[in-house]
C-alpha positions, 0 to 999 in steps of 0.5 A, a space after each residue: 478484490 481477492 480471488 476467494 471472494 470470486 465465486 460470490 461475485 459469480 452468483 450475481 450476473 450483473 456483479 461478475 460482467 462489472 468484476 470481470 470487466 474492470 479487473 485488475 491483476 496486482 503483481 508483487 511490486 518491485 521498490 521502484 515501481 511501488 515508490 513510483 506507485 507510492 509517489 503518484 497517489 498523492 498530490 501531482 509533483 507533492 509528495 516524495 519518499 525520505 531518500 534513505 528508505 532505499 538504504 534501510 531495507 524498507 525496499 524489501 518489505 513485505 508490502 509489495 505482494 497482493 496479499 499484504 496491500 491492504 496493509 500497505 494501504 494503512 501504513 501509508 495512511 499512518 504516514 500520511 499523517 506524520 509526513 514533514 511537508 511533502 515527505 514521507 520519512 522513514 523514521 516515521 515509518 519504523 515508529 508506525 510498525 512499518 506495513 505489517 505492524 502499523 495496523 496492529 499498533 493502531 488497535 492496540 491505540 
């Protein structure tokens, strides 16, 4: 959830022991822990990133900060769809828009 969504959560007391309890603080990812966090989320030992997404420049994406992680969320489903197998590849990856423009395109459709 985001911080400036805390204080409404306050106002209900039931709401703010449940948000505080089960809190997760989400850090900016490096890309072997957000390939790590990628590749767990699918199906256990099923899914695998296109091994040039290292080489590309897609490990510096802007997806591993908090702010954009709803972002990267679509992305990920937009590649979900296009995978070859159990593979994400990167060339569907750039055609989605990458993170930041895979949700853009998506409206525009």
């Amino acid at each position: 959830m985001r911080a400036d969504f805390y204080q409404r959560c306050a106002a209900n007391p039931e709401l703010a022991s449940q948000v505080a309890t089960h809190q997760y603080l989400v850090s900016p990812l490096s890309y072997e822990s957000l390939r790590e966090v990628i590749e767990a989320t699918g199906p256990p030992g099923r899914l695998e990133l296109d091994p040039r997404a290292r080489r590309s420049g897609a490990a510096r994406t802007p997806g591993s900060s908090p702010e954009t992680l709803p972002l990267l969320e679509h992305a990920l489903w937009e590649l979900w769809q296009r995978r070859q197998g159990r593979r994400l590849i990167l060339q569907a990856y750039q055609q989605t828009g990458r993170v930041t423009g895979a949700l853009a395109k998506r409206a525009d459709r």
